[in-house]
N, CA, C and O atoms as a GROMACS GRO file, in nm:
protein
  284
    1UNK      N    1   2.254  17.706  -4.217
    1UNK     CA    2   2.328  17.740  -4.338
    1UNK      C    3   2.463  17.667  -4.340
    1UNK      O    4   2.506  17.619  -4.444
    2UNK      N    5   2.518  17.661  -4.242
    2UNK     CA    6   2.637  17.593  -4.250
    2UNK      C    7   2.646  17.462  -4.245
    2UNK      O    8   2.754  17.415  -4.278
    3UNK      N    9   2.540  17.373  -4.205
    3UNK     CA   10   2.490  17.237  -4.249
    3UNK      C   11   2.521  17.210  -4.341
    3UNK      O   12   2.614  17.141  -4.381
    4UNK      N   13   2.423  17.277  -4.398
    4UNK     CA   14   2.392  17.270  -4.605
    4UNK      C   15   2.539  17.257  -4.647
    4UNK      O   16   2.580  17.157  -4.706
    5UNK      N   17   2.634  17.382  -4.608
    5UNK     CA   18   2.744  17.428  -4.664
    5UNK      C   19   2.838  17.249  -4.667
    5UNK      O   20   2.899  17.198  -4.761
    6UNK      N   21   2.816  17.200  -4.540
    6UNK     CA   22   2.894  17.091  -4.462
    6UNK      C   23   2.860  17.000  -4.562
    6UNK      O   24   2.956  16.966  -4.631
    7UNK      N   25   2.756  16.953  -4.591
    7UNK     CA   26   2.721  16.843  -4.673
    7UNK      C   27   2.711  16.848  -4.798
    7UNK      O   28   2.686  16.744  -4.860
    8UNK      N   29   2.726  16.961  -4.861
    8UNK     CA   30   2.778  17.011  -5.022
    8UNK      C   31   2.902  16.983  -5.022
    8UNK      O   32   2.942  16.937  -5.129
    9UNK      N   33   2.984  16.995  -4.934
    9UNK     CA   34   3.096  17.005  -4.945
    9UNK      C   35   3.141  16.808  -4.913
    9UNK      O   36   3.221  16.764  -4.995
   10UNK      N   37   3.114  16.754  -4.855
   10UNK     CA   38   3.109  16.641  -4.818
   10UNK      C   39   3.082  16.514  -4.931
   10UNK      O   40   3.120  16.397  -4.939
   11UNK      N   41   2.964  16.634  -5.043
   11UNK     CA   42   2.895  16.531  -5.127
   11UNK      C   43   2.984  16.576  -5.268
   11UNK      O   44   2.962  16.509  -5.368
   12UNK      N   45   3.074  16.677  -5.276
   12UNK     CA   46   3.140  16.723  -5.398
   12UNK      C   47   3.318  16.621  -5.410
   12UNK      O   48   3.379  16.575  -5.507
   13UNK      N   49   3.350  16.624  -5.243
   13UNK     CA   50   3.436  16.524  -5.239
   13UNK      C   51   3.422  16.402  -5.262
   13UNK      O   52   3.512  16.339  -5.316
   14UNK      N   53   3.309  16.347  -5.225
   14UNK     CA   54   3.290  16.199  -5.178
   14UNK      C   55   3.268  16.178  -5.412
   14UNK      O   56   3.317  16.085  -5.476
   15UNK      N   57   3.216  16.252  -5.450
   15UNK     CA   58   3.212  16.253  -5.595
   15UNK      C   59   3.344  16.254  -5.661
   15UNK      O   60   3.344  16.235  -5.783
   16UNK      N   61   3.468  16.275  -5.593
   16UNK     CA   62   3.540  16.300  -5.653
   16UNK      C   63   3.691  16.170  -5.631
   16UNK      O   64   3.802  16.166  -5.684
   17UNK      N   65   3.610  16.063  -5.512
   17UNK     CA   66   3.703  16.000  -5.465
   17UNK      C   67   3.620  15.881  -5.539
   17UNK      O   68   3.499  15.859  -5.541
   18UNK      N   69   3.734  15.806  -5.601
   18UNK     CA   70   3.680  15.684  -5.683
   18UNK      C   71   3.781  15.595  -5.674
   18UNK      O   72   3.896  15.633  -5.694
   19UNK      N   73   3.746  15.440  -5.638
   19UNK     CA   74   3.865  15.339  -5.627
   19UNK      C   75   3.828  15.235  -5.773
   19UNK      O   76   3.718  15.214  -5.825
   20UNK      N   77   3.907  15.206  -5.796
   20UNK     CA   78   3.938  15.110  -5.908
   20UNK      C   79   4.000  14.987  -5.837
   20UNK      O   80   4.104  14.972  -5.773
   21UNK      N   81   3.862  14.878  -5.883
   21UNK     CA   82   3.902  14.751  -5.883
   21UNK      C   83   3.901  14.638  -5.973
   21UNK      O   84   3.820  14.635  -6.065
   22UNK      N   85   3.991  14.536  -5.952
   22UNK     CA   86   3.969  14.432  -6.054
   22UNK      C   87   3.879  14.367  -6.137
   22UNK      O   88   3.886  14.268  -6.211
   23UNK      N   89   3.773  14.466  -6.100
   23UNK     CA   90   3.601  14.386  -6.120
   23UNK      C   91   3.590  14.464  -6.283
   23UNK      O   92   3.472  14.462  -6.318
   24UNK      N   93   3.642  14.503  -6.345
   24UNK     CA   94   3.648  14.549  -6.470
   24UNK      C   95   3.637  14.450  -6.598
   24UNK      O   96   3.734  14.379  -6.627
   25UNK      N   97   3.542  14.447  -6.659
   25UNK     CA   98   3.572  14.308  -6.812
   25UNK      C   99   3.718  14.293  -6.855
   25UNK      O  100   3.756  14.190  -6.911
   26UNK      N  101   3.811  14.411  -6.826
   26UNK     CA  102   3.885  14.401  -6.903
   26UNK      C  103   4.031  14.336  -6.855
   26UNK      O  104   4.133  14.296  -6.911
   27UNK      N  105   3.977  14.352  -6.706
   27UNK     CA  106   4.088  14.333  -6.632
   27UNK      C  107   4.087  14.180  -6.611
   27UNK      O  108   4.185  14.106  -6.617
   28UNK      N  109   3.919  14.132  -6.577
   28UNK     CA  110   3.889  13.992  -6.564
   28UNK      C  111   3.940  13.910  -6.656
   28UNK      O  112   3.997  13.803  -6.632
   29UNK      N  113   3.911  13.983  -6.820
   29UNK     CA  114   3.958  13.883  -6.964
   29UNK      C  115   4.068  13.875  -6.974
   29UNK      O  116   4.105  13.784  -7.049
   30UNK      N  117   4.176  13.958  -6.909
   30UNK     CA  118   4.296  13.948  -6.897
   30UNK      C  119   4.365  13.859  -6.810
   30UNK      O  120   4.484  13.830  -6.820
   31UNK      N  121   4.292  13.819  -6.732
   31UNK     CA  122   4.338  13.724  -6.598
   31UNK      C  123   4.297  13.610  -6.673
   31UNK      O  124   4.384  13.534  -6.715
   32UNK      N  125   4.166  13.585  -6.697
   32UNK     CA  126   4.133  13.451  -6.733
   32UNK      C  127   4.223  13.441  -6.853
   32UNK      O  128   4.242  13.320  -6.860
   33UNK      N  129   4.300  13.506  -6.969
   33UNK     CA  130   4.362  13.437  -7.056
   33UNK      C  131   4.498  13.394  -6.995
   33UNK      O  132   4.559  13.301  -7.048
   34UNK      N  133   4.550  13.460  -6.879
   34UNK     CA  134   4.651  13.408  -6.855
   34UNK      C  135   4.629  13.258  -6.762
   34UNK      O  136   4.697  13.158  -6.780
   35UNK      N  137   4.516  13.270  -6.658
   35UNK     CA  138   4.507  13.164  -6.610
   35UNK      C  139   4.351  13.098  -6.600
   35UNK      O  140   4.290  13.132  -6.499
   36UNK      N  141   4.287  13.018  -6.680
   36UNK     CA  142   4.121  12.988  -6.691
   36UNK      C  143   4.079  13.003  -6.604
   36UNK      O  144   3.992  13.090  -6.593
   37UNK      N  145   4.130  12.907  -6.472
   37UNK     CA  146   4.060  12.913  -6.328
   37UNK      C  147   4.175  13.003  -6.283
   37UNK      O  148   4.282  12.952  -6.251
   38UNK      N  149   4.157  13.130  -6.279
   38UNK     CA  150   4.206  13.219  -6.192
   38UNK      C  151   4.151  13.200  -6.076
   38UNK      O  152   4.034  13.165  -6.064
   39UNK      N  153   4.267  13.232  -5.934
   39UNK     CA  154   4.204  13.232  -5.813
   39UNK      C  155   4.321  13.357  -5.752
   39UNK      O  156   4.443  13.345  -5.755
   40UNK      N  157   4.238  13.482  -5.695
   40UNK     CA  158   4.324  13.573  -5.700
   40UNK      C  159   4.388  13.550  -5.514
   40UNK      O  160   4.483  13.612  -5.467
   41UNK      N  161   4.324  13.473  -5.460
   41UNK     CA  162   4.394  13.454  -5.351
   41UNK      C  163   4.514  13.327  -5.392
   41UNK      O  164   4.555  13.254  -5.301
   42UNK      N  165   4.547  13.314  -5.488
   42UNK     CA  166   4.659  13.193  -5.523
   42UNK      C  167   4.768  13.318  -5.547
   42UNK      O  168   4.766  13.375  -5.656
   43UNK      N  169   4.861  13.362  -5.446
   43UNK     CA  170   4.947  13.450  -5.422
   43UNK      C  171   5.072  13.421  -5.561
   43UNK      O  172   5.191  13.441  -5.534
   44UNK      N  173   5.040  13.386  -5.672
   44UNK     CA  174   5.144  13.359  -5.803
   44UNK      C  175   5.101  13.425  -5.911
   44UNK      O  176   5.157  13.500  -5.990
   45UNK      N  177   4.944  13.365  -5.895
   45UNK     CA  178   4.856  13.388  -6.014
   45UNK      C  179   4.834  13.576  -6.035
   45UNK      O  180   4.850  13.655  -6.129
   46UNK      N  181   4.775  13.590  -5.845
   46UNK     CA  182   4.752  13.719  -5.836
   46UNK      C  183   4.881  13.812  -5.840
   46UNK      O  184   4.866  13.934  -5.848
   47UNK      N  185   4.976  13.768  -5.835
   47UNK     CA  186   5.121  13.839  -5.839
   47UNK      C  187   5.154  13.846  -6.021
   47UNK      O  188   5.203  13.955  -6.051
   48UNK      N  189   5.139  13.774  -6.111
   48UNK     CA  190   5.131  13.746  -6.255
   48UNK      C  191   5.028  13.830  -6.335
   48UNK      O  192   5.058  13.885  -6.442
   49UNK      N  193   4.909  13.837  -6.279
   49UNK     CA  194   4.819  13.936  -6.326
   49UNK      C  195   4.782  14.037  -6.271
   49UNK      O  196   4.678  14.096  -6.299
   50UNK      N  197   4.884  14.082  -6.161
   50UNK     CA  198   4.903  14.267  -6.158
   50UNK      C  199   4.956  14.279  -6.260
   50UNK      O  200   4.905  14.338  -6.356
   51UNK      N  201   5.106  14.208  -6.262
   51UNK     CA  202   5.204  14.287  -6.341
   51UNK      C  203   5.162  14.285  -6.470
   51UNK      O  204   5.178  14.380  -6.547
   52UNK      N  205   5.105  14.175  -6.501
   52UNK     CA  206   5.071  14.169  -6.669
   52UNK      C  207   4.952  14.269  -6.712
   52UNK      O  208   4.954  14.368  -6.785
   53UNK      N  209   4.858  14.212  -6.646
   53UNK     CA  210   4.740  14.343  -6.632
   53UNK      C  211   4.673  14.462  -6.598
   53UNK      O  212   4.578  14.518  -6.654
   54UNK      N  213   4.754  14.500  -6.473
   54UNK     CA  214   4.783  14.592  -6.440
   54UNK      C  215   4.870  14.664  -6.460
   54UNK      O  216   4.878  14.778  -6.413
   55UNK      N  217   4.952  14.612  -6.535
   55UNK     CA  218   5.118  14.698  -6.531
   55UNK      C  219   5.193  14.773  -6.413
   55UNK      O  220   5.239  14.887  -6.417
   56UNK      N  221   5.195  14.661  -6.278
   56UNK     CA  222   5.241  14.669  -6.157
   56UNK      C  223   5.365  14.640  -6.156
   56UNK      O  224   5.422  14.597  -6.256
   57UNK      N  225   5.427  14.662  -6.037
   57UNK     CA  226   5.566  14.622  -6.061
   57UNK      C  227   5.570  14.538  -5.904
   57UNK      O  228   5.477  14.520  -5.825
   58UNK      N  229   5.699  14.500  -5.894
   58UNK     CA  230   5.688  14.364  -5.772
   58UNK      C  231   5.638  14.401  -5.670
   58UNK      O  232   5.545  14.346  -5.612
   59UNK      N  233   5.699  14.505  -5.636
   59UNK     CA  234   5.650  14.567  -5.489
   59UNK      C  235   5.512  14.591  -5.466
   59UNK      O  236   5.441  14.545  -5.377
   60UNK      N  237   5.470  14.707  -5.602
   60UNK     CA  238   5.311  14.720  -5.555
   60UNK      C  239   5.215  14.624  -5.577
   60UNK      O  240   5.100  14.625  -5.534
   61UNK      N  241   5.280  14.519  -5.666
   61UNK     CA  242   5.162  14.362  -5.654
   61UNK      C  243   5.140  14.304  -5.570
   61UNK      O  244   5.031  14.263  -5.531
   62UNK      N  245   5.273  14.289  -5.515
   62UNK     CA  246   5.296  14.228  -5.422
   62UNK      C  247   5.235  14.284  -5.227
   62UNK      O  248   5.196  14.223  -5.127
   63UNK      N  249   5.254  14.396  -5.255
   63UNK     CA  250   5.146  14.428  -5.186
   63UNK      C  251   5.005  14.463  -5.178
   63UNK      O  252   4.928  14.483  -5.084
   64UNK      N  253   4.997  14.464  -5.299
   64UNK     CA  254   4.866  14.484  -5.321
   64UNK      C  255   4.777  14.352  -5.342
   64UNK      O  256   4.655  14.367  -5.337
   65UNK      N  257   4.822  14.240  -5.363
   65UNK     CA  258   4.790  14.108  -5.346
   65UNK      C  259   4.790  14.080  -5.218
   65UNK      O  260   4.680  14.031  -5.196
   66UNK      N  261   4.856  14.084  -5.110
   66UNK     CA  262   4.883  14.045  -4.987
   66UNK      C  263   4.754  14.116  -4.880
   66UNK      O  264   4.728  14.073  -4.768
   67UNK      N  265   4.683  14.238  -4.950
   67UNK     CA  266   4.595  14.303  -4.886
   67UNK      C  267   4.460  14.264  -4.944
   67UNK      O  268   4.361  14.278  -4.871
   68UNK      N  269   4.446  14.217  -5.066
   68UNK     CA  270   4.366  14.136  -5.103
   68UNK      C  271   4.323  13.990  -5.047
   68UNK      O  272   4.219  13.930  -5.075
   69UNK      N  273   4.420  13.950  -4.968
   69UNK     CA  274   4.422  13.798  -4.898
   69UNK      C  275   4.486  13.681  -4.963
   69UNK      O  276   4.463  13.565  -4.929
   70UNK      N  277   4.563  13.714  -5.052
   70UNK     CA  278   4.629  13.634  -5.140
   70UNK      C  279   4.776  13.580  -5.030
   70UNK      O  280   4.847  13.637  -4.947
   71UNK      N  281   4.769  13.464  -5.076
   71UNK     CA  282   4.919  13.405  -4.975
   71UNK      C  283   4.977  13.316  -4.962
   71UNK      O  284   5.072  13.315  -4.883
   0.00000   0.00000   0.00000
């Protein structure tokens, strides 16, 4: 019984944790208008289309590009 309990509980969280990534149409059409050949490891481009597209600010692009492999 407490199995069951363990893995209900396991499968109600794991439902509830969701990451958002760049892989979105909307986020992509947004990159490509700013740059055609986007390359998100080109640490400028990917720093230009947080902030523009994401509505990031320096710090979290900037790290958040840098963990992406951008550099």
């Amino acid at each position: 019984m407490r199995a069951i309990f363990v893995v209900l509980a396991l499968l109600i969280t794991a439902g509830c944790q969701q990451e958002t990534e760049i892989t979105g149409s909307t986020s992509n059409m947004c990159a490509i208008d700013l740059f055609p050949s986007y390359n998100p490891k080109n640490l400028n481009q990917c720093l230009a289309v947080c902030s523009k597209c994401d509505r990031g600010t320096t710090v979290t692009c900037s790290t958040s590009c840098k963990l992406r492999g951008a550099g």
